[in-house]
C-alpha positions as a Markdown table, in Angstrom:
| # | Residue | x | y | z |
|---|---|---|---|---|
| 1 | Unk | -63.4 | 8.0 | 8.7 |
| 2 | Unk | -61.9 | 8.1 | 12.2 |
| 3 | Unk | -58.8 | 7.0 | 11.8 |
| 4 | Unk | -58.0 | 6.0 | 16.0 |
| 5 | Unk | -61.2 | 4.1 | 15.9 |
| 6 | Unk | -60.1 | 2.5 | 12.6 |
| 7 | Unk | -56.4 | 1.5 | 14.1 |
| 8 | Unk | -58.3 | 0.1 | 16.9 |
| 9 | Unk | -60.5 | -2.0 | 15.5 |
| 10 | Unk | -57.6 | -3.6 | 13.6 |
| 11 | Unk | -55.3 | -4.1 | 16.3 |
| 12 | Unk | -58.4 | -6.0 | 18.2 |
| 13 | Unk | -58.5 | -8.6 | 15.2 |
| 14 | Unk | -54.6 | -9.2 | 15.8 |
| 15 | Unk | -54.9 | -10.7 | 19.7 |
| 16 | Unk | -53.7 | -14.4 | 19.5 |
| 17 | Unk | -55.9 | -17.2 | 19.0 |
| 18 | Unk | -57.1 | -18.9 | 21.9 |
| 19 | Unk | -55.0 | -22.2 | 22.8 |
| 20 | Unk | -52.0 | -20.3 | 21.7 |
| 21 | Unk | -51.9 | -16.9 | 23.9 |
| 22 | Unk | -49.1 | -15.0 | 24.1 |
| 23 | Unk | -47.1 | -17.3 | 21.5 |
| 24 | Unk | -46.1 | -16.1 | 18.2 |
| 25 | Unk | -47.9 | -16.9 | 14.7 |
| 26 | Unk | -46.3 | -19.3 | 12.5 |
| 27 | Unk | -45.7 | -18.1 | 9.2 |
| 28 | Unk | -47.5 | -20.2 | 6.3 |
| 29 | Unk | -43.8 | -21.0 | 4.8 |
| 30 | Unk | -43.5 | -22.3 | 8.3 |
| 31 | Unk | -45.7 | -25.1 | 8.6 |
| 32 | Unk | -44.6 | -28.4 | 9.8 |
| 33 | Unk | -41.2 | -26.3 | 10.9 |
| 34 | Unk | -40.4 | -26.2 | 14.5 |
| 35 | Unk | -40.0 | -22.6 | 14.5 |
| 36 | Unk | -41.1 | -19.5 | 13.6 |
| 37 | Unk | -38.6 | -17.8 | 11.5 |
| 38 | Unk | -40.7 | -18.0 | 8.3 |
| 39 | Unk | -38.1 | -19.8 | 6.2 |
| 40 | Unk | -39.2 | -23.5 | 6.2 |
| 41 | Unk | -36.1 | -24.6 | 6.5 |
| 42 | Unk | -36.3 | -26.3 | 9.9 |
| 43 | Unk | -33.7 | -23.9 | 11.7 |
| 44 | Unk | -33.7 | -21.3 | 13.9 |
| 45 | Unk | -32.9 | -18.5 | 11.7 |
| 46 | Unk | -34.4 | -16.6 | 9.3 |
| 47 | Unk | -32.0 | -16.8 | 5.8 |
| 48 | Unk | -33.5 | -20.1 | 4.7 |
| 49 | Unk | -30.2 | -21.3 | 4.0 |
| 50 | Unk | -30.5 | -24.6 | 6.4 |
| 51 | Unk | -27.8 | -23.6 | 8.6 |
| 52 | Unk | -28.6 | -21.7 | 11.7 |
| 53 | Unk | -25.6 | -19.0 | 11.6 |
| 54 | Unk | -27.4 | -16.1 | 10.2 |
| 55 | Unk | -24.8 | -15.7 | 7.6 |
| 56 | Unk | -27.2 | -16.5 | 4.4 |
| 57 | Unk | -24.3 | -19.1 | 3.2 |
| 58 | Unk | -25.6 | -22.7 | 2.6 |
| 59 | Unk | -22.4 | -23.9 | 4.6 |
| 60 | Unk | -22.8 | -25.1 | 8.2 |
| 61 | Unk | -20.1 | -23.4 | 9.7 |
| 62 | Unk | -20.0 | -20.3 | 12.1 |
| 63 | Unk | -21.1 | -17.2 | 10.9 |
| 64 | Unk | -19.0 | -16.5 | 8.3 |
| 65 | Unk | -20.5 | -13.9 | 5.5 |
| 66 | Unk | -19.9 | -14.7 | 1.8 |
| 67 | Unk | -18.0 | -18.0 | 2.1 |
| 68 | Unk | -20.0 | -20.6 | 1.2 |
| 69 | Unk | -17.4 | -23.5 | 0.9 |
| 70 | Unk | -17.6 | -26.2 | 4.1 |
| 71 | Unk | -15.7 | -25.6 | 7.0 |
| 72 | Unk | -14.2 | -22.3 | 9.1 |
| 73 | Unk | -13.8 | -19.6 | 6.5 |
| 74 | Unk | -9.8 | -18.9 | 5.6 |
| 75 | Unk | -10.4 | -15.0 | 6.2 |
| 76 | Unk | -11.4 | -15.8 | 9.8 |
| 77 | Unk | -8.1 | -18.4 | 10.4 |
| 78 | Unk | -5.2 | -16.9 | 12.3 |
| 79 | Unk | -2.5 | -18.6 | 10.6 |
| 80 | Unk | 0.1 | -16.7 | 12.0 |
| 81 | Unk | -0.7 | -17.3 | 15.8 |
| 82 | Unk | -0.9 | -13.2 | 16.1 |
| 83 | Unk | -4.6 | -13.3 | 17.3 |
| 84 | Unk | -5.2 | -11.7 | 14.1 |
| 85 | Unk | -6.7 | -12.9 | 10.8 |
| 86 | Unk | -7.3 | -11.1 | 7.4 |
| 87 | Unk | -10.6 | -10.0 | 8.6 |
| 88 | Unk | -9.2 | -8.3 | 11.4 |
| 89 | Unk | -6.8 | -6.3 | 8.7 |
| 90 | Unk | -3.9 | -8.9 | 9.2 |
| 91 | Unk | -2.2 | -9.4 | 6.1 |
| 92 | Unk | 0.9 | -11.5 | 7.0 |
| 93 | Unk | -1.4 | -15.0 | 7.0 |
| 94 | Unk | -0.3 | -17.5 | 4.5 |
| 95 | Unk | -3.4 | -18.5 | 3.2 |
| 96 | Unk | -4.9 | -18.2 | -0.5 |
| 97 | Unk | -7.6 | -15.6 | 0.6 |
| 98 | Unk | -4.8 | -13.4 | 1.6 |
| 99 | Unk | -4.6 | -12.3 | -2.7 |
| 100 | Unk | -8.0 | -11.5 | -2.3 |
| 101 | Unk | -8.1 | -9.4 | 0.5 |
| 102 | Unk | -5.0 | -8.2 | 0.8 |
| 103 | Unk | -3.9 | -8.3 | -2.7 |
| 104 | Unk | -0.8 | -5.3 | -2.1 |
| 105 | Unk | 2.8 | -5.2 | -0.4 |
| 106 | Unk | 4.0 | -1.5 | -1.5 |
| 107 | Unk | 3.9 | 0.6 | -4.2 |
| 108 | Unk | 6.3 | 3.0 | -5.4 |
| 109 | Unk | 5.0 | 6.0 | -8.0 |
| 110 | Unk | 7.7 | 7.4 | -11.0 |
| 111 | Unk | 7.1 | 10.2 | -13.5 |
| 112 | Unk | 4.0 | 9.1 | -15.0 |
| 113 | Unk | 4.0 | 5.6 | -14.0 |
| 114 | Unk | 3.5 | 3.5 | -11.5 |
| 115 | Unk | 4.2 | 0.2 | -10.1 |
| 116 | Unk | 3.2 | -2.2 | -7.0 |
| 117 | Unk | 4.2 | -5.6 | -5.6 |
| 118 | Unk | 1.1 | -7.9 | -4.6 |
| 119 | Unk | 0.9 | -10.9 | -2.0 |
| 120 | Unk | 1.6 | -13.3 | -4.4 |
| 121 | Unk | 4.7 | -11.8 | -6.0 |
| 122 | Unk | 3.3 | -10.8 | -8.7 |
| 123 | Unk | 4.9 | -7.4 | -10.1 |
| 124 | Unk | 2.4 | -4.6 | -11.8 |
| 125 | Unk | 2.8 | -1.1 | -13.7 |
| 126 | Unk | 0.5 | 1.1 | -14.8 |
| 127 | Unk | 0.3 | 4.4 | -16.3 |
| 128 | Unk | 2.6 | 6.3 | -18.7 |
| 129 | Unk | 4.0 | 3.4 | -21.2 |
| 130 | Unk | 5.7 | 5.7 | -24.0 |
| 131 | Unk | 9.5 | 4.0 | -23.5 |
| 132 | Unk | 8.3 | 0.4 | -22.3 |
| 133 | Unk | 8.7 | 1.6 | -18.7 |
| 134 | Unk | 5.0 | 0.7 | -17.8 |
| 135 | Unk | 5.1 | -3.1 | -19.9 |
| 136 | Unk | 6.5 | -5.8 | -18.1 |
| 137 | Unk | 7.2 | -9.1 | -19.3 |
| 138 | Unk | 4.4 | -11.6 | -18.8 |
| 139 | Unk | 4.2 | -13.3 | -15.5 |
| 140 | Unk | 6.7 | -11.1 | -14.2 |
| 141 | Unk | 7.3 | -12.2 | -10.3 |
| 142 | Unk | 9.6 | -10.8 | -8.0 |
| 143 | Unk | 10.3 | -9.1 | -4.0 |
| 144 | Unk | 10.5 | -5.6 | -4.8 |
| 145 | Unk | 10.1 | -3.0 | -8.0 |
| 146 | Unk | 11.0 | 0.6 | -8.6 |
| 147 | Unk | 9.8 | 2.9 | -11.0 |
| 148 | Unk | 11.6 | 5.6 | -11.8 |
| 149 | Unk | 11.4 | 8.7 | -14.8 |
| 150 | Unk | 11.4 | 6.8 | -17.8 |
| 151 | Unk | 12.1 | 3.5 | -16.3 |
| 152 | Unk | 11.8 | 0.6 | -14.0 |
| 153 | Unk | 13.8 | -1.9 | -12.1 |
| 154 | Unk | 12.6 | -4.7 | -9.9 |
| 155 | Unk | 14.5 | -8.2 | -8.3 |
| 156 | Unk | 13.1 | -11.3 | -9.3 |
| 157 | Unk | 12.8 | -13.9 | -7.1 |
| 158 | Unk | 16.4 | -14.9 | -6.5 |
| 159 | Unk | 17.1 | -11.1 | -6.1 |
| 160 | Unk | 18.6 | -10.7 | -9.6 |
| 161 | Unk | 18.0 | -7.2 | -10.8 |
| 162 | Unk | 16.3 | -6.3 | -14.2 |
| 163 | Unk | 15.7 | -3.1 | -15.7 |
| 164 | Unk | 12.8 | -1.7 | -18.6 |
| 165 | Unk | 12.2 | 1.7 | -20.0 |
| 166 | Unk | 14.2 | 4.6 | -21.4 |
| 167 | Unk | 18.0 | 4.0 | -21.0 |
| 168 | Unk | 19.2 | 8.0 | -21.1 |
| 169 | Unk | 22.6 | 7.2 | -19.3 |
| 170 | Unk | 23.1 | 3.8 | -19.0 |
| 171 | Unk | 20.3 | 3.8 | -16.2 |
| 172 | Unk | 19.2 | 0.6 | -17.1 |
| 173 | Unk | 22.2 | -1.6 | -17.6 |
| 174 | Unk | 21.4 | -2.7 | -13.8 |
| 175 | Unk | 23.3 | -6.0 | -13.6 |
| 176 | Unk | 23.3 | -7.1 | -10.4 |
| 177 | Unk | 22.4 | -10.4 | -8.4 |
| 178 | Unk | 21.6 | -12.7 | -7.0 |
| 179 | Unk | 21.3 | -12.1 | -3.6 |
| 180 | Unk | 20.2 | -8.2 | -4.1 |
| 181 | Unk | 17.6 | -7.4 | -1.3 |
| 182 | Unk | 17.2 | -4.0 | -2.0 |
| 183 | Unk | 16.5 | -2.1 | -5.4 |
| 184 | Unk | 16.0 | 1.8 | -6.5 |
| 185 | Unk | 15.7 | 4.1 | -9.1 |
| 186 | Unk | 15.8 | 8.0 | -9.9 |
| 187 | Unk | 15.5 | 10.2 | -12.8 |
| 188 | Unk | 18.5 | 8.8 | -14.8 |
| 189 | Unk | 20.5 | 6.1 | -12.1 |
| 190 | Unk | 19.5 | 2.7 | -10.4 |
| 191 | Unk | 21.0 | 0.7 | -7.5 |
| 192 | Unk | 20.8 | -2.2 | -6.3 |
| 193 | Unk | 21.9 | -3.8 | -2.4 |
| 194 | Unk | 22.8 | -6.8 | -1.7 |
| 195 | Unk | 22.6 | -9.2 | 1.5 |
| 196 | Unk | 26.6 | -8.4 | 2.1 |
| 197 | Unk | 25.5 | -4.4 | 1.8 |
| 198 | Unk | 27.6 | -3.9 | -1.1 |
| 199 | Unk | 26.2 | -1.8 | -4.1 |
| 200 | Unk | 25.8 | -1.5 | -6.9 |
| 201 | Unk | 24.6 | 1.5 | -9.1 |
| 202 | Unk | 24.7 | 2.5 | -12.8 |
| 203 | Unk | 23.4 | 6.0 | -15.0 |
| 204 | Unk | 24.6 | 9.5 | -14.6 |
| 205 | Unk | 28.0 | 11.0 | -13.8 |
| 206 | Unk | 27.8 | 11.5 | -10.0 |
| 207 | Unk | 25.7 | 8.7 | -9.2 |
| 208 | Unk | 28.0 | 5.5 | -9.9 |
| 209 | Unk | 29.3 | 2.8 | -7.9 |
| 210 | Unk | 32.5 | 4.4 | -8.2 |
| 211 | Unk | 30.6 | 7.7 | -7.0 |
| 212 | Unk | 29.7 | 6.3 | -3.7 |
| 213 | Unk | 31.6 | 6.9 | -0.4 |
| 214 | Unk | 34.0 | 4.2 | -0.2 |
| 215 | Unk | 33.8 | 1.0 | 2.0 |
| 216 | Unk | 30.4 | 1.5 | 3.1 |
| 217 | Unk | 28.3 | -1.3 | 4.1 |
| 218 | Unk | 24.4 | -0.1 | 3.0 |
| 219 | Unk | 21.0 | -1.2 | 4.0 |
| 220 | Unk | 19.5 | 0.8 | 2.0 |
| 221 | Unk | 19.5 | 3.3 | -1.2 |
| 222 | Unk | 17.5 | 6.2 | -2.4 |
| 223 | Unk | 18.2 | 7.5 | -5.7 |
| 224 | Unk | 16.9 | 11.4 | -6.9 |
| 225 | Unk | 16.9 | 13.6 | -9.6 |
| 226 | Unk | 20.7 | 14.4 | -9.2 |
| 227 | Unk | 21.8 | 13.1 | -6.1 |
| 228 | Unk | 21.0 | 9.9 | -4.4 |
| 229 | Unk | 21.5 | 8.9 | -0.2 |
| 230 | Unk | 21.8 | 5.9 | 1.5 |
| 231 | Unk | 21.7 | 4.0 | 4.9 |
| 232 | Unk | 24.3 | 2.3 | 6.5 |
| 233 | Unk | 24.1 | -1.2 | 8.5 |
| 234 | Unk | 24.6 | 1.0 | 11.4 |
| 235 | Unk | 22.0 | 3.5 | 10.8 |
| 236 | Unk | 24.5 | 6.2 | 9.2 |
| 237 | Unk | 23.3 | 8.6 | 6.8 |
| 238 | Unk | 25.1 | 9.2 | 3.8 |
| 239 | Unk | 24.2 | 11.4 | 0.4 |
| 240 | Unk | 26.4 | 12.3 | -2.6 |
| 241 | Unk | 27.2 | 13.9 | -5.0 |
| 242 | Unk | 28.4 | 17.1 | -3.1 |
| 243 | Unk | 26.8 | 19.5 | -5.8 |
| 244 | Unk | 23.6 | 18.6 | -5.2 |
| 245 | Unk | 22.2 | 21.7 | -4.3 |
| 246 | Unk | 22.6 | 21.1 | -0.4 |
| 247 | Unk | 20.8 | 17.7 | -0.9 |
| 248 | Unk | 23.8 | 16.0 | 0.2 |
| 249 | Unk | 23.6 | 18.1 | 3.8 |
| 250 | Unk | 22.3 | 15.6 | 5.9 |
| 251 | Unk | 21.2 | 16.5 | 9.3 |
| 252 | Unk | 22.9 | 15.2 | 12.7 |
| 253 | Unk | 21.3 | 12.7 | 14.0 |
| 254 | Unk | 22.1 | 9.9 | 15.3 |
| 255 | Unk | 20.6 | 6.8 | 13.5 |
| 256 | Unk | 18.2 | 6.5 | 10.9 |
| 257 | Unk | 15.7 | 4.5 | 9.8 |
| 258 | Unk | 14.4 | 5.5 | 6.1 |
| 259 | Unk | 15.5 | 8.0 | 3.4 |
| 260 | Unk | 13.6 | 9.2 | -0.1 |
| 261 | Unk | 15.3 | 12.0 | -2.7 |
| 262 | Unk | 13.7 | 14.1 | -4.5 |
| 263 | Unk | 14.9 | 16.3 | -7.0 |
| 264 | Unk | 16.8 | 19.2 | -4.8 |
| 265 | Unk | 15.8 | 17.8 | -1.9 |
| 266 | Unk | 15.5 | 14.9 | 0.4 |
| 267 | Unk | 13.8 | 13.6 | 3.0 |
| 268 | Unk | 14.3 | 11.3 | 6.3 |
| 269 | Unk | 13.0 | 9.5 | 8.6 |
| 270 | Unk | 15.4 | 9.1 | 12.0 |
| 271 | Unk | 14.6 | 5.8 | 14.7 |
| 272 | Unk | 12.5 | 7.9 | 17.0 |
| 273 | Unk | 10.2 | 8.7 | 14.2 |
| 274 | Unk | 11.2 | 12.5 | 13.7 |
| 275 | Unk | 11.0 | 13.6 | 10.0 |
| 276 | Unk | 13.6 | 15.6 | 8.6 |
| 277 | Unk | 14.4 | 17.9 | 5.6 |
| 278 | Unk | 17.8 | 19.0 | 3.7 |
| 279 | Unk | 18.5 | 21.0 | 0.1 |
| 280 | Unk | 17.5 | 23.6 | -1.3 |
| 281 | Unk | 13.7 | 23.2 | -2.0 |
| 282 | Unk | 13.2 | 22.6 | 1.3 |
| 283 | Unk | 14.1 | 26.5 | 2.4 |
| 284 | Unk | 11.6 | 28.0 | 0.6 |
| 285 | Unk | 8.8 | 27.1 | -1.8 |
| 286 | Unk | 6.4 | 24.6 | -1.8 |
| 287 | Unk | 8.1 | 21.7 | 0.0 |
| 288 | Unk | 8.9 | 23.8 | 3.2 |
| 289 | Unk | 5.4 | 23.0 | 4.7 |
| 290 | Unk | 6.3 | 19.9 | 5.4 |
| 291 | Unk | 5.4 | 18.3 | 9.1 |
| 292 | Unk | 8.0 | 19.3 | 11.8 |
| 293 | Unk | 6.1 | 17.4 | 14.8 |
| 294 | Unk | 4.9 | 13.7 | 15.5 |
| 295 | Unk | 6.0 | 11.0 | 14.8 |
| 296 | Unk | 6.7 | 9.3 | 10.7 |
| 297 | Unk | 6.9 | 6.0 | 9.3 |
| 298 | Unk | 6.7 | 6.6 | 5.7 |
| 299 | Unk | 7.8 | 9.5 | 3.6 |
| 300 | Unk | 8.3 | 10.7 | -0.2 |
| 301 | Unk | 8.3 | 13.6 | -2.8 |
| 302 | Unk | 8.9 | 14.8 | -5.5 |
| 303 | Unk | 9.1 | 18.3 | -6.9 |
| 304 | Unk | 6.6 | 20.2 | -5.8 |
| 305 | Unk | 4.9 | 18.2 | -3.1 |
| 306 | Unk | 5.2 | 15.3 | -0.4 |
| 307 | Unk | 3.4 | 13.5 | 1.6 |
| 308 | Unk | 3.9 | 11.2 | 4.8 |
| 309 | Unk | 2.5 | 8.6 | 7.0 |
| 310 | Unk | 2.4 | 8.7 | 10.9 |
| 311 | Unk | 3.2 | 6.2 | 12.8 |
| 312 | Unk | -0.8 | 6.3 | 13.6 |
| 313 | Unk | -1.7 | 5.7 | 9.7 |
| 314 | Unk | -2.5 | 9.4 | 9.3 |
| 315 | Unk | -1.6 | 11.0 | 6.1 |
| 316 | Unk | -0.2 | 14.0 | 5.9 |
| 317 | Unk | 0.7 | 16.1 | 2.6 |
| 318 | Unk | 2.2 | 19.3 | 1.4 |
| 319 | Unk | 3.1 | 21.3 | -1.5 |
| 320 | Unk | 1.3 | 22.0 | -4.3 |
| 321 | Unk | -2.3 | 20.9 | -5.0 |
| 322 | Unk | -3.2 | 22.2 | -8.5 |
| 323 | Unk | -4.1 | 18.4 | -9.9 |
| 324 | Unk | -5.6 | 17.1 | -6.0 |
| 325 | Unk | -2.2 | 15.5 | -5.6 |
| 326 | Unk | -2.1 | 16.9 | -1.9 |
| 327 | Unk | -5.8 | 15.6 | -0.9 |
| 328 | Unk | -5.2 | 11.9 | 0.2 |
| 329 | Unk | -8.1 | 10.0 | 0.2 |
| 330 | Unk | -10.0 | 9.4 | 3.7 |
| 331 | Unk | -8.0 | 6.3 | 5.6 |
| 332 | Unk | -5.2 | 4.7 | 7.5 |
| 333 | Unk | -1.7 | 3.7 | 5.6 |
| 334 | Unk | 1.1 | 2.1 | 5.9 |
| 335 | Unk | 3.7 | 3.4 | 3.0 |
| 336 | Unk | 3.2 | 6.6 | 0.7 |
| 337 | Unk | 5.1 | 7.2 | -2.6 |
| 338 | Unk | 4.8 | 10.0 | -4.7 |
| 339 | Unk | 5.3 | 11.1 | -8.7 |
| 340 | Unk | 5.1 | 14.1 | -10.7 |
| 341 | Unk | 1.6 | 15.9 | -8.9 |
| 342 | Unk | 0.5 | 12.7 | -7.7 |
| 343 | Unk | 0.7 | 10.0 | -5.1 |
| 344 | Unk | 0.2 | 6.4 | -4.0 |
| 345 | Unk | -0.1 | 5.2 | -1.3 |
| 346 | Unk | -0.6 | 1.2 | 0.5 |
| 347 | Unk | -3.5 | 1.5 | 3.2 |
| 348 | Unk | -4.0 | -0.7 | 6.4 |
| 349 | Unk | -6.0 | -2.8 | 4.5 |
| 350 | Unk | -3.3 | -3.8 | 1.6 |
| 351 | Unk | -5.0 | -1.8 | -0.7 |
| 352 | Unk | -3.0 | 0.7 | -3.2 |
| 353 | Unk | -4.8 | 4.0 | -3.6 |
| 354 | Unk | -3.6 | 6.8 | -6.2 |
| 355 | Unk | -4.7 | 10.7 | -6.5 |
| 356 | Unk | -3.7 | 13.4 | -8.3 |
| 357 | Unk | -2.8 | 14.3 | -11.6 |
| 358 | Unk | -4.5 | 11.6 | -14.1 |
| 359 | Unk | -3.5 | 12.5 | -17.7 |
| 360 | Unk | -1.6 | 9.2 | -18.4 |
| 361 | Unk | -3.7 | 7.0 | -16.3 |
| 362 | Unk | -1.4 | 7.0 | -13.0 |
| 363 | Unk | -3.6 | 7.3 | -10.7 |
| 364 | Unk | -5.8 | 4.0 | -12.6 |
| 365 | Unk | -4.7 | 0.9 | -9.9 |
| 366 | Unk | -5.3 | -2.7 | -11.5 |
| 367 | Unk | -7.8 | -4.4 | -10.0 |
């Protein structure tokens, strides 16, 4: 058979019928429907939802994908005034879709465990449970949490402290608040800052309130393996104990901005956005490959590796990589916290991400 002919022929059968040349064909769904969309619903799209947005909801709104309750869709609505909504990737609007879409607000990765703060103030861990550190009471709310080795501390809503987990010096017995805006916890020590700056801090020898440089008013903590650092209201950095394997040498610079210990080492994070290094693991092995240009918002490690984010969102890592925990997923962050050959981290989108080593389901976010 002659297939041109043939496709011809056909195309000839298909002209419009006569009275009606050049407009479209109705559709038989369309009968007795003033268009021609094929839906019968007597609008001027195509979805057969009765509304004419397109969006294949049965609400009559504007186009709004997936909602399907009357009126404008909360994920659109800038509550804020910031020209942004949570559609747009802004997470700050006070609106009940916000859990849903934005269910995160920082994460912060211990040993074996993990643990993350959502929208709503509801606190979760996951992971390694094998001293309690990974079970928190039902319900449990709060405005910031910290997991640690064996353990975890968090504030609750009035900023009182509470600690769970394995107690190997006392590390625990966190008794601080209310009031406490800031909370932290290492290997064997927490601490705890309140709105005055005054601190508090309990566990190993060395890492004590009474350990502390005197008269200090703090904005924030970090707590290590062995040594711990903080920030001062003016943007001073401090570190102590004076043993810690040159973790204590901090750099000079003027003001800074954020800090993170890890076990010989620490790192920081200054007001112009340059990243900085001290202590011994930092000279040589694995965590001397860490980023000495650009600019940094976020930055952790532990042992053997780190990772940071730009001021951008990139993510950049370092160290070792024998369980992936160097190869961040594909994305934009905000915050990046790291445990023993793995990492979490909080993208753009308020979503908490985890990589790495898997063995006591650490990398395994809630839902």
């Amino acid at each position: 058979m002659n297939l041109a002919f043939s496709l011809l022929a056909f195309t000839g059968a298909c002209a419009p019928y006569e009275g009606d040349v050049g407009a479209p064909e109705k559709h038989p769904r369309d009968q007795g429907d003033a268009d021609t969309d094929g839906d019968a619903d007597g609008d001027a799209d195509s979805d057969a939802d009765g509304d004419a947005d397109s969006d294949g909801d049965t609400d009559t709104d504007t186009a709004e994908t997936g909602d399907t309750s009357p009126g404008p869709d909360p994920r659109t609505t800038d509550d804020d005034g910031d020209g942004l909504s949570e559609v747009d990737g802004d997470c700050d609007d006070a609106d009940p879709a916000w859990t849903t879409t934005c269910p995160w607000v920082s994460v912060s990765a211990g040993y074996r465990h993990a643990c993350g703060l959502r929208y709503d103030g509801a606190l979760q861990c996951w992971g390694d449970n094998a001293y309690g550190q990974a079970r928190l009471p039902a319900g449990t709310t709060g405005l910031d949490i910290h997991a640690g080795l064996e353990h975890t501390c968090w504030l609750d809503g009035t900023g009182t402290a509470s600690c769970i987990g394995g107690d190997v010096d006392g590390d625990t017995a966190l008794t601080a608040g209310p009031g406490e805006v800031d909370v932290d916890v290492g290997s064997y020590a927490s601490c705890a800052v309140d709105g005055a700056g005054m601190a508090t801090c309990v566990g190993i020898g060395g890492l004590t309130t009474v350990d502390m440089p005197p008269r200090v008013a703090w904005a924030r903590l970090a707590v290590g393996h062995g040594h711990a650092c903080g920030i001062d209201t003016a943007g001073g950095l401090w570190c102590w104990p004076s043993s810690s394997n040159g973790a204590y040498h901090v750099p000079t610079t003027s003001t800074w901005a954020l800090v993170a210990c890890g076990v010989d080492t620490s790192f920081g994070i200054d007001t112009s956005g340059f990243l900085s290094a001290w202590g011994t693991a930092t000279l040589t092995g694995a965590l001397s490959r860490y980023p000495t240009s650009g600019t940094w918002a976020s930055v952790d490690a532990d042992q053997v590796h780190g990772c940071a984010v730009s001021t951008i969102g990139t993510m950049s890592c370092w160290g070792d990589n024998d369980d992936g925990e160097t190869t961040a997923p594909a994305g934009t962050y905000t915050q990046v916290a790291t445990g023993y050959a793995y990492s979490c981290a909080l993208t753009t989108g308020r979503q908490v991400v985890c990589w790495g080593r898997n063995d006591r389901g650490q990398t395994n976010v809630p839902p």
